[in-house]
C-alpha positions as CSV (number, residue, x, y, z in Angstrom):
1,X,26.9,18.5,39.1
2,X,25.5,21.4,37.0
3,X,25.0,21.4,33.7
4,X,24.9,24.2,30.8
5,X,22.7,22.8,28.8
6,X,21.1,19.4,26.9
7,X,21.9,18.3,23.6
8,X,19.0,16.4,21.9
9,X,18.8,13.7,18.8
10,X,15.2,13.2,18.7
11,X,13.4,9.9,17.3
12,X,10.5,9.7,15.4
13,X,10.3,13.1,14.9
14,X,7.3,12.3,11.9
15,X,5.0,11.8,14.4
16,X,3.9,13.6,17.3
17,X,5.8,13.6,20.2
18,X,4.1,12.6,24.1
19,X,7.3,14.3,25.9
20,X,6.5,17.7,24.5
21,X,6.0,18.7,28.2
22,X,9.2,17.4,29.2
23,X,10.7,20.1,26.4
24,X,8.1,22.8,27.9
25,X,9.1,22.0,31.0
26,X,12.6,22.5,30.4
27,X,12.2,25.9,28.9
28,X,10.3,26.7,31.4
29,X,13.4,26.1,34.3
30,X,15.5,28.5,31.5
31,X,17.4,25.0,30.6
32,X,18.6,25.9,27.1
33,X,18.4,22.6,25.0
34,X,19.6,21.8,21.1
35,X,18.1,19.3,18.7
36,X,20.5,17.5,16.3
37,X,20.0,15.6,13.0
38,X,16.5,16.3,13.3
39,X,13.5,18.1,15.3
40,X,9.9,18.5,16.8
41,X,8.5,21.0,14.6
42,X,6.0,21.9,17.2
43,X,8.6,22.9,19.4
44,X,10.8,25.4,16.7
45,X,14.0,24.4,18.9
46,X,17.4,25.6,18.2
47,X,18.8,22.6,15.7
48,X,21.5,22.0,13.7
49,X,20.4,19.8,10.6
50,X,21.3,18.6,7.3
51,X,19.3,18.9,3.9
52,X,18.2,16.0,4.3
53,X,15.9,16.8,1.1
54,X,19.3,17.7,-0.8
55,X,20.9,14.3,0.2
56,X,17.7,12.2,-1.4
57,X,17.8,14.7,-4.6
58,X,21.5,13.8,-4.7
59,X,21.4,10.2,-4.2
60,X,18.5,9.6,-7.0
61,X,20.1,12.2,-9.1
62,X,23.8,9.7,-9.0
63,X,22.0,7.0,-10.0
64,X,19.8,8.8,-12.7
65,X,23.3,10.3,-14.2
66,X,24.3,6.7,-14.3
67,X,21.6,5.7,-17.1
68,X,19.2,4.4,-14.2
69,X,15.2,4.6,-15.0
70,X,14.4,2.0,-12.5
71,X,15.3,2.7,-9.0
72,X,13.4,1.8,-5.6
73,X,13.9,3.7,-2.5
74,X,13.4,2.4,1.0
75,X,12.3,5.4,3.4
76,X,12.2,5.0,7.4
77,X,9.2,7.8,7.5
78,X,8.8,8.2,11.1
79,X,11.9,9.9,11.1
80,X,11.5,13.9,9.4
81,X,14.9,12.7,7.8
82,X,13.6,9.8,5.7
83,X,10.4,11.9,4.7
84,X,12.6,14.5,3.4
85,X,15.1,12.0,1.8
86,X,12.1,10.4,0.0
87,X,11.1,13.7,-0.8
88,X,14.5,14.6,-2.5
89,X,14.3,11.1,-4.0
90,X,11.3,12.1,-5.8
91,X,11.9,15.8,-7.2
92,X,15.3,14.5,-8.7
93,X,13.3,11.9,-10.4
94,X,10.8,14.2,-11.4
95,X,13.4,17.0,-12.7
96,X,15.2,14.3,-14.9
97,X,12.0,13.0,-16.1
98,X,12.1,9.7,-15.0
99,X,8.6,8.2,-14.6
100,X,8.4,6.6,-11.0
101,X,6.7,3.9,-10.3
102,X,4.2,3.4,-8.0
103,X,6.4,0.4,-5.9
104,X,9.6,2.2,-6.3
105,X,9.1,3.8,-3.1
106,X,9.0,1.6,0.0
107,X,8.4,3.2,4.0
108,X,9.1,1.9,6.8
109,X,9.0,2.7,10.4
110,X,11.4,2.3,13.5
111,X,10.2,-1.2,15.0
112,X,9.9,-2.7,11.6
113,X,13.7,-1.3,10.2
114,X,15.2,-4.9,9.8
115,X,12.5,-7.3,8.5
116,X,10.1,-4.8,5.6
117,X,12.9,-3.5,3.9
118,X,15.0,-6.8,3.1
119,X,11.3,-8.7,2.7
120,X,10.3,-6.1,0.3
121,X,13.0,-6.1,-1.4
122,X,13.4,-9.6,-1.8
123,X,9.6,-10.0,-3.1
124,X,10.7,-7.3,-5.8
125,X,13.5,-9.1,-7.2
126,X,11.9,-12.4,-7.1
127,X,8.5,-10.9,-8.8
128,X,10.9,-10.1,-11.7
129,X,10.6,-6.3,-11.2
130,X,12.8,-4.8,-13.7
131,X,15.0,-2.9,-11.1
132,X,18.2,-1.6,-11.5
133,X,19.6,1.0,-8.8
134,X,18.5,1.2,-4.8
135,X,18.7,4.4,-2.7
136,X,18.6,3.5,1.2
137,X,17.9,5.7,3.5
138,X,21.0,5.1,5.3
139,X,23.9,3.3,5.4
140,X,22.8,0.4,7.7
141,X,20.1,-0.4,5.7
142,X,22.5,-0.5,2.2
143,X,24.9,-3.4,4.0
144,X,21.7,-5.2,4.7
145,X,20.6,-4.8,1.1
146,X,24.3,-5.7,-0.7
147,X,23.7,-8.7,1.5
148,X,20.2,-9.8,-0.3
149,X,22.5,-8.9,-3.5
150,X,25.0,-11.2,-2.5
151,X,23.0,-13.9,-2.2
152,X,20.8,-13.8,-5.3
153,X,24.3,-13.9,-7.0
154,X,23.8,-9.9,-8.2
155,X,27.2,-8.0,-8.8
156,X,27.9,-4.9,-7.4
157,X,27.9,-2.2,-9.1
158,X,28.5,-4.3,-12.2
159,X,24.7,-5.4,-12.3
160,X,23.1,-2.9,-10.0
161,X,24.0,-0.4,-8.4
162,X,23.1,1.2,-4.8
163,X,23.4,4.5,-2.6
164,X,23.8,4.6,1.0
165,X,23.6,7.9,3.4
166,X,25.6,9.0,5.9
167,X,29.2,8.1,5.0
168,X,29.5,5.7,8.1
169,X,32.3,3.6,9.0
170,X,30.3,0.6,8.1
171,X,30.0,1.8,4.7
172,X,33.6,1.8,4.5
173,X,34.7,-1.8,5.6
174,X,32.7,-3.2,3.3
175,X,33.9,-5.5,0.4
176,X,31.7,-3.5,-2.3
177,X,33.3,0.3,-1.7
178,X,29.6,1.8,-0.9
179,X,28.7,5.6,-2.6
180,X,27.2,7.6,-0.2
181,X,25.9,10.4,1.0
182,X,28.6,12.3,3.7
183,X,27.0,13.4,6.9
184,X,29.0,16.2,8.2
185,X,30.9,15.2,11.1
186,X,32.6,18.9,12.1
């Protein structure tokens, strides 16, 4: 059956890519392709993208507005999205001169998405680290952290307060209405 064309969402686009030939090779048999969400840079593909930058600006800058001066963000860096979430996260800090510490920013990659975030996170509050907000990099990870809340008997938002990304369903159902950042769906 022929096709008109091959729409693309690209993992670990951080890091460089071994299928770039596959891509070449495409172009090459005139197959037009688009990237979504994210993209090789080496390739400069057609793509449609969000500001992902904009988003992290916007979910530190919430919680900044809110009185916070002690937020931690978790970043999944293999993924241009969460480098340029963290990157947000960091200007809005830097605009509202908050001082950011050194451990207020935690990566992460693919493989390890479950197990480093919640263990960091976990190691924070039981070190005593004066935290008091969380921006996740999406909203997956957020549900995973309300959870380490939860059990560490830590209200939401009366006692610390969080930001999610991408407006998904699973951010909805939850018992603690999550704020988030709205991934355009149209």
């Amino acid at each position: 059956e022929p096709f008109d064309g091959v729409i693309i969402e690209p993992t670990k686009s951080a890091i460089s890519n071994p299928n770039i030939g596959y891509y070449l090779n495409m172009e090459h048999q005139n197959i037009p392709y688009i990237m979504i969400h994210a993209y090789y840079e080496e390739l400069e593909p057609l793509s449609i993208t969000m500001n992902d930058e904009k988003g992290g600006y916007l979910q530190a800058e919430h919680l900044i507005q809110l009185g916070h001066k002690n937020i931690v963000g978790f970043f999944k860096t293999d993924d241009l999205q969460g480098v340029k979430r963290m990157k947000g996260f960091i200007k809005a800090q830097r605009h509202y001169g908050v001082t950011i510490n050194p451990n207020g920013i935690v990566t992460y990659d693919s493989s390890d998405k479950v197990n480093k975030p919640i263990q960091t996170f976990i190691k924070l509050l039981d070190q005593g680290v004066k935290l008091t907000a969380i921006v996740c990099y999406n909203d997956e990870l957020a549900i995973n952290m309300l959870e380490v809340l939860r059990e560490k008997n830590i209200r939401v938002p009366e006692d610390f307060s969080m930001v999610g990304f991408d407006d998904s369903l699973i951010g909805r159902l939850t018992a603690v209405k999550l704020t988030t950042i709205q991934h355009p769906q149209s």
